[in-house]
N, C-alpha and C positions, 0 to 999 in steps of 0.2 A: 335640663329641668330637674329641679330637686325632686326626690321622692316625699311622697305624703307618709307619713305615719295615719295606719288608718286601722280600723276592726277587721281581721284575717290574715289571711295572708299579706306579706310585703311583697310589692312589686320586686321583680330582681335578687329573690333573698329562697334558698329551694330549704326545704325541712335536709336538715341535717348537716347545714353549713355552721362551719365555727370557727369563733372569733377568739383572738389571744386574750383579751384584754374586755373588760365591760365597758369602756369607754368605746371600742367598737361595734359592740352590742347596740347602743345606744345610738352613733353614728348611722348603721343599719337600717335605724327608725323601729327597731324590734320593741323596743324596751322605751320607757318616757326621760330614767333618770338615770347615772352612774352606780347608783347605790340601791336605792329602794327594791323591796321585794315586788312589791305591786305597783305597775302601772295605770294608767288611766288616761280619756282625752274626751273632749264635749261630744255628746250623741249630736243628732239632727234638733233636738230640740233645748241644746243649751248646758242636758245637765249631767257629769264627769259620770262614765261607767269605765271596767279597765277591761284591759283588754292585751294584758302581757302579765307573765308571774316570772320569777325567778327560783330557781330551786338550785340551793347554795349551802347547804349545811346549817341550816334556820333552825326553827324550834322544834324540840324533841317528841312535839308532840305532832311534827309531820310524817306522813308516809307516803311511799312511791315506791308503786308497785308496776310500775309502767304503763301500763293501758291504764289503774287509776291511779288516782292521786288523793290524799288529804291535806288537807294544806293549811297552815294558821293566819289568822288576820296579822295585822301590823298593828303597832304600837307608836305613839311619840317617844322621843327620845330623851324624855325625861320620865316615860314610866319602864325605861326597863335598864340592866347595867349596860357598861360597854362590853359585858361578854356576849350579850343580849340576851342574859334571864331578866325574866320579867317582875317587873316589883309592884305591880299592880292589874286589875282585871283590863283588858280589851273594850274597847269603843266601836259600836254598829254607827255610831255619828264620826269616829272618823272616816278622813276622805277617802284613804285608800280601799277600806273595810263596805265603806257607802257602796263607790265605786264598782267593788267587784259584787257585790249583792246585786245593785241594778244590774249587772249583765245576766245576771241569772233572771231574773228576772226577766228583762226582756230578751232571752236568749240568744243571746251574743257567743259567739265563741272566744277563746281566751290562749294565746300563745303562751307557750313552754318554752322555758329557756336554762337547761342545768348546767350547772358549774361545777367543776374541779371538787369542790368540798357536799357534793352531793353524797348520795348513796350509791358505793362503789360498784354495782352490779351495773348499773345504767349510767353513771356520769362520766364525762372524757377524764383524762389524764392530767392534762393543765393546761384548760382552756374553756369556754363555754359554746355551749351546741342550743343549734335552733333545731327544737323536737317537733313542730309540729303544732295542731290544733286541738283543744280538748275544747268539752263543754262544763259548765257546772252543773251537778246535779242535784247536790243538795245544798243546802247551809243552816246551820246551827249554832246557837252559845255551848259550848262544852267547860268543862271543867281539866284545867291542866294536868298534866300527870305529875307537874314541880308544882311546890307553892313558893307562895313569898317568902321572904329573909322572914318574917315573922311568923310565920308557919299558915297562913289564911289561906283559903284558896284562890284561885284565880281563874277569872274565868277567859274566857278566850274566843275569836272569831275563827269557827272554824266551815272550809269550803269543801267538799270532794268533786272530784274533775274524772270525767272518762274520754280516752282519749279518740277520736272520731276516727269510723276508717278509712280502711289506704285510701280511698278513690276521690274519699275530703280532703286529702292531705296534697293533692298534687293541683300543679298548677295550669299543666299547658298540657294542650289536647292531647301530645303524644303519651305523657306521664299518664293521663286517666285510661288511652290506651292499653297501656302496661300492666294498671290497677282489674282492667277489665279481663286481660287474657286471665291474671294469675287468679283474679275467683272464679273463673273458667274452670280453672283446672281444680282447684279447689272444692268445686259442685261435684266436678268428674271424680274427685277420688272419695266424695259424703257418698255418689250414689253407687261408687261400686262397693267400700264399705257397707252399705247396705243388701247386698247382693250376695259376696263371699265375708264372711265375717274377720276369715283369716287375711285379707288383703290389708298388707304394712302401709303404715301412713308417714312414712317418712318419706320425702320426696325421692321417687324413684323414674327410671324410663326415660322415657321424652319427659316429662313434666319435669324430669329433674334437673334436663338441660334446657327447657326451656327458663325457670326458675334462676340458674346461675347466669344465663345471658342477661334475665331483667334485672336481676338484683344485684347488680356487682355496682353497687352506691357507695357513696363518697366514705362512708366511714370502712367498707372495704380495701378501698383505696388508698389510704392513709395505712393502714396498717399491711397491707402490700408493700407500700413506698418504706416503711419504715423497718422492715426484713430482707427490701431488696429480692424479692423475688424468692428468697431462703426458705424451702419449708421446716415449719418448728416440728416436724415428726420425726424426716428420715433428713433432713440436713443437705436434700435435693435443690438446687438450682438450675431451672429450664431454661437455653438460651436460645432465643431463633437466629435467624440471619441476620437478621440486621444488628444482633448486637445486644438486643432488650430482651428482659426477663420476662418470663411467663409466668405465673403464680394465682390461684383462684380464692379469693376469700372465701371459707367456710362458716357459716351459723353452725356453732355449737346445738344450742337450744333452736330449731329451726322453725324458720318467719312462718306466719299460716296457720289453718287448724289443721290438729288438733292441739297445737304446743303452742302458740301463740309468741314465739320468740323476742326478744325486741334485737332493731336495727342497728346495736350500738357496740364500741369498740371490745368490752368486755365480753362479748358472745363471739367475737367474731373471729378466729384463726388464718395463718397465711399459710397456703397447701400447694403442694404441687396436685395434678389431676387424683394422681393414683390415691396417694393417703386422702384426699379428697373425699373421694367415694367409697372409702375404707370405713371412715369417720361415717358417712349417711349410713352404710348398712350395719354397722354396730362390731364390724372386726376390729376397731381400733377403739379405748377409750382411754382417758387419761384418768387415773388415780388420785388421792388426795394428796399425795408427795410428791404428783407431779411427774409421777413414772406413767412411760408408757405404756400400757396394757392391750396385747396382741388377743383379740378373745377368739380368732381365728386363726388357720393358716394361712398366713404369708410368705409365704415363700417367695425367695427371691428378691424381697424387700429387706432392706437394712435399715430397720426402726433403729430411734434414737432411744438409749435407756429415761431419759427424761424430754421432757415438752422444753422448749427452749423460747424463753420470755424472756424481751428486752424491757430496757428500762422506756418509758413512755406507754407500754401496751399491760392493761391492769387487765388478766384474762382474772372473769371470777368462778369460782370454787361452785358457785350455784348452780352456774347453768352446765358445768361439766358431770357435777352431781347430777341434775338432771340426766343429761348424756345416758351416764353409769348407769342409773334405776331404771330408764325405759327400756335399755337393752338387756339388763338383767331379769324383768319383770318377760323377757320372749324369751329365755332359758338358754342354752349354747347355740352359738351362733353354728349352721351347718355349710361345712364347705362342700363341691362337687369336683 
């Protein structure tokens, strides 16, 4: 039986599956067309709301921040060039523009779908990802940050999207499960934060293994498979018996409050155990050149002088930056 393209989730389709090509996008039933930024399909009573975006290196005057989003209306393609600067103001009467307004309106949620020529902190390598669900929160006409070839201004449809949480985002009882433990644990570490002020909130203890059991998702995965098991710290490969690597995907910037991480290949590093939890409690960070920085004793460990990045894995500069300021903002790290 064919799948429906429908408003939410797609049957058979999990947040963070990705497709080579947009013409599989589309196939998926994610998305309406091969090209267009904004999708759409008939509500219950006949009339086009959307209910898919694409975020692909569009107009300058978008932002993606992960959890939000700003996002510009669409144009015909006789008001803007083929670079897609815009040569004229934006239409709330076109369809795609119409479209994504009714969903806010009658609050629809609206699938995320980024591509390759996104914003490198969040976008894959060379391919496009299904992110998930956001909703719109607001919409307005703004004024472009280009103008036209003649210098007028231009005005523009612009939407902001926040993205829903975990427990919206999954689809089968076991998934909401999963969503369920980890704000569990999440509550547990607001209310002992409340209690001892000194208690670190980076995931520690049991919540820390509980955390890597749930969270080891597909875009961990992919960048396991693609270092082979290899940690990019000390150049460790773990093998069991039977022959297969062992290897733990790290969140740099980690999933959760208080850091709000996002789930995507650029945060995400392939570790053996040890440098693993070297990186959570702040003995290890990487620098801006990429060198490895011991902020502890290690002993015993053979750190690599640099992080070891292949081609397909875009690690960004932000979230390791992040990394760097939290651990420096708790002052030297104290060994025992």
């Amino acid at each position: 039986m064919e799948i429906e393209r429908v408003i939410g989730h797609i049957d058979g389709v999990p947040v963070g599956a990705v497709f080579h090509r947009r013409l599989n996008v589309m196939r998926a039933k994610l998305h309406q067309t091969n090209q267009r930024g904004i999708s759409w399909l008939e509500d219950q009573d006949g009339r086009k709301v959307g209910d898919a975006i694409v975020l692909h290196g569009g107009y300058e005057d978008d932002e993606d921040h992960w959890d939000w989003i700003r996002y510009t209306g669409a144009s015909k393609n006789e008001d803007k060039e083929p670079s897609g600067r815009l040569l004229r103001s934006q239409s709330w009467s076109y369809v795609d523009n119409a479209a994504l307004r009714l969903s806010y309106e009658r609050g629809h949620p609206i699938r995320v779908i980024r591509g390759y020529e996104g914003d490198p902190r969040y976008s894959p390598f060379d391919s496009y990802r299904y992110d998930g669900l956001y909703m719109i929160t607001g919409v307005r006409t703004a004024t472009s940050k280009r103008p036209a070839p003649d210098g007028s201004p231009i005005d523009i449809c612009q939407f902001d999207l926040r993205r829903l949480l975990g427990r919206e985002q999954v689809q089968t009882p076991l998934e909401r499960r999963v969503a369920d433990v980890l704000a569990e644990l999440d509550d547990e570490q607001d209310q002992q934060g409340d209690e001892q002020q000194y208690v670190e909130k980076f995931p520690r203890s049991r919540s820390m293994r509980v955390r890597r059991l749930v969270r080891d998702t597909a875009a961990a995965e992919r960048i396991k498979q693609l270092y082979e098991g290899v940690c990019q710290l000390c150049g460790l490969r773990l093998v069991g018996p039977d022959g297969e690597p062992y290897s733990e995907g790290a969140h740099i910037r980690p999933l959760g409050k208080p850091h709000h991480g996002p789930d995507v290949e650029p945060n995400i590093m392939c570790l053996c155990p040890n440098c693993h939890v070297r990186l959570d409690i702040g003995a290890i960070a990487i620098g801006e050149d990429w060198s490895v920085i011991a902020r502890a004793d290690v002993s015993g460990a053979k750190l690599l002088s640099k992080l070891t990045v292949k081609d397909g894995h875009r690690v960004h500069q932000e979230h390791l930056r992040y990394h760097r300021r939290y651990w420096e903002k708790k002052g030297p790290t104290q060994t025992h």
